[in-house]
C-alpha positions in Angstrom: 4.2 -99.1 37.6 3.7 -95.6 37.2 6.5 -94.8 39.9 8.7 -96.7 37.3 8.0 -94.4 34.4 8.6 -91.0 36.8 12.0 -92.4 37.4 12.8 -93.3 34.0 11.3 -90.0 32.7 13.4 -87.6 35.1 16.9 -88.1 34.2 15.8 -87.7 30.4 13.5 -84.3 31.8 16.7 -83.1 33.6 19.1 -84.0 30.9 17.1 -81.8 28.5 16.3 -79.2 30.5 20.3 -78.9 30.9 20.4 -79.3 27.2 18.6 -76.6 26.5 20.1 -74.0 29.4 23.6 -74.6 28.4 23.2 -74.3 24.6 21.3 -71.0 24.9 23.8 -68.4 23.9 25.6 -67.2 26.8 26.6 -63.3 27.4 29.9 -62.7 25.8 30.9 -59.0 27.9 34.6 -58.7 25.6 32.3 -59.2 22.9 29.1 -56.5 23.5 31.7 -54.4 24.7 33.2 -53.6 21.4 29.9 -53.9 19.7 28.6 -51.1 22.2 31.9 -49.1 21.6 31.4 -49.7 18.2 28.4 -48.6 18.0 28.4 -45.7 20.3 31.4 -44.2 17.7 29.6 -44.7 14.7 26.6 -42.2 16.2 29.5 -39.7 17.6 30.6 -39.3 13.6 26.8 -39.0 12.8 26.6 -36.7 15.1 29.7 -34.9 13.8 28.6 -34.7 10.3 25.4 -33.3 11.1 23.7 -34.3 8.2 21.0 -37.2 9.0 18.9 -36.1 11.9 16.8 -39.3 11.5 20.0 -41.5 11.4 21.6 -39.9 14.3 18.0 -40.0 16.8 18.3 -43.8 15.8 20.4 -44.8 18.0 18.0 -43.5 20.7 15.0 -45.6 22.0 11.7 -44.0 21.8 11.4 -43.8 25.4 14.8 -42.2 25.7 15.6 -39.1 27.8 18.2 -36.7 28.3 19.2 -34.8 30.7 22.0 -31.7 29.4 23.6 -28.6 31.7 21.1 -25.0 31.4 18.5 -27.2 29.3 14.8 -28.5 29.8 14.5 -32.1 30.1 14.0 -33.9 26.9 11.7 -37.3 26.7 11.0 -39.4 23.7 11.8 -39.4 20.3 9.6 -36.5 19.2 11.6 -34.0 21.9 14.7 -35.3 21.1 14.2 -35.2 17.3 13.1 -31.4 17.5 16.4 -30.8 20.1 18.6 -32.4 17.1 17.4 -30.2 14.3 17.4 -27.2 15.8 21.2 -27.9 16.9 22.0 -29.0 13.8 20.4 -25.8 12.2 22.3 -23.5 14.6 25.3 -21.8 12.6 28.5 -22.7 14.3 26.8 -26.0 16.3 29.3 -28.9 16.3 29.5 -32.0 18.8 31.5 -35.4 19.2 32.3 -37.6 21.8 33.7 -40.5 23.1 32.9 -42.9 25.5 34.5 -45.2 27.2 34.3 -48.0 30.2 31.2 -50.2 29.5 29.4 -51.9 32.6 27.0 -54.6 31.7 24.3 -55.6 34.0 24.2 -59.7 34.8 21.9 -60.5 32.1 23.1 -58.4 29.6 20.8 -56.3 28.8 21.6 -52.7 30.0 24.7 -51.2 29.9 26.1 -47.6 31.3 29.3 -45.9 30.0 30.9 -42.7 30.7 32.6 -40.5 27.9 33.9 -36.8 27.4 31.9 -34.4 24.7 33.2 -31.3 23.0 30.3 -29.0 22.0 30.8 -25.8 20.2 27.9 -23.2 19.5 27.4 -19.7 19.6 27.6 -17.5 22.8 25.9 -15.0 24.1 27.4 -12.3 21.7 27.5 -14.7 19.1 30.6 -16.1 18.8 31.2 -19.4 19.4 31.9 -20.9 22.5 33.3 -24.5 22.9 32.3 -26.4 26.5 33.7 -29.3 27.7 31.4 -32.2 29.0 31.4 -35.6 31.1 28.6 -37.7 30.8 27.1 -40.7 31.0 24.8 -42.8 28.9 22.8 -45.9 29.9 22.3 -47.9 27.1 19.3 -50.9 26.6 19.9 -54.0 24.0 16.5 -54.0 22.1 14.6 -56.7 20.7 16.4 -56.5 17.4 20.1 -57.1 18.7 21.1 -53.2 18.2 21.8 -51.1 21.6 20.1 -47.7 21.9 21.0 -45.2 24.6 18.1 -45.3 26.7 19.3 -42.2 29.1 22.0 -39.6 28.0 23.1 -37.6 30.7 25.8 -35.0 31.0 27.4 -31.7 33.0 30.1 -29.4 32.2 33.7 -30.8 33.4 35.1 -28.4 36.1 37.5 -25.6 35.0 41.1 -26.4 35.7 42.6 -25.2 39.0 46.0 -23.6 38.8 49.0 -25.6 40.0 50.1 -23.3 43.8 53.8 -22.3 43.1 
């Protein structure tokens, strides 16, 4: 008797176990692609404007680090917070970027872009200097649904090389 109910009770287990799997949402990559792009150019305008520092650290998780040409490594919100403000608070400072190429992991849950960044700041005697940077920026879906860049990573693209004649 008991054999009976097992085989009675398994295609109903399987069928809901199937139930259940497929009608999870499923990870949509055209989709968090231009919510990450999205996302990623609202903070470059942020950024731009340099007016919020709390808005623009946002967008970074509190275990974040970054890792910039000719600076210390910054890790967690408090380092990066004090990093912001004093850039913002430098006469001259001005940054924007834009990325470009997400790669998702399988489950959807990391992601990793390059981009190109124009930073301008004061030189050495003062007057400012604008560098060219490549980077790239690992980026983590949290708990709430919003991506935050997670690693943020960049060097100085190399110097053009004359065309031989």
């Amino acid at each position: 008797m008991s054999d009976m109910r097992v085989s009675c009770a398994l295609p109903l287990l399987v069928f809901l176990l199937l139930f259940v799997g497929c009608s999870q949402r499923g990870f949509d990559p055209v989709a968090e692609e231009a919510k990450l792009l999205r996302r990623d150019a609202e903070w470059a305008d942020l950024a731009s404007a340099g007016k919020d520092v709390e808005k623009i650290v946002s967008y970074w998780t509190d275990d974040a680090v970054l890792i910039f040409p000719g600076q210390p490594l910054l890790e967690g919100k408090a380092a990066i917070r004090a990093y912001v403000a004093e850039s913002l608070n430098t006469p001259g400072f001005k940054i924007h970027w834009v990325s470009e190429k997400p790669m998702f992991s399988p489950d959807g849950k990391l992601a990793y872009m390059r981009g190109k960044n124009e930073l301008t700041a004061p030189g050495q005697n003062g007057a400012p200097i604008t560098v060219h940077l490549r980077g790239i920026s690992i980026w983590r879906l949290d708990a709430d649904g919003q991506w935050r860049c997670v690693v943020d990573m960049s060097n100085e693209e190399p110097h053009a090389t004359p065309v031989a004649k």
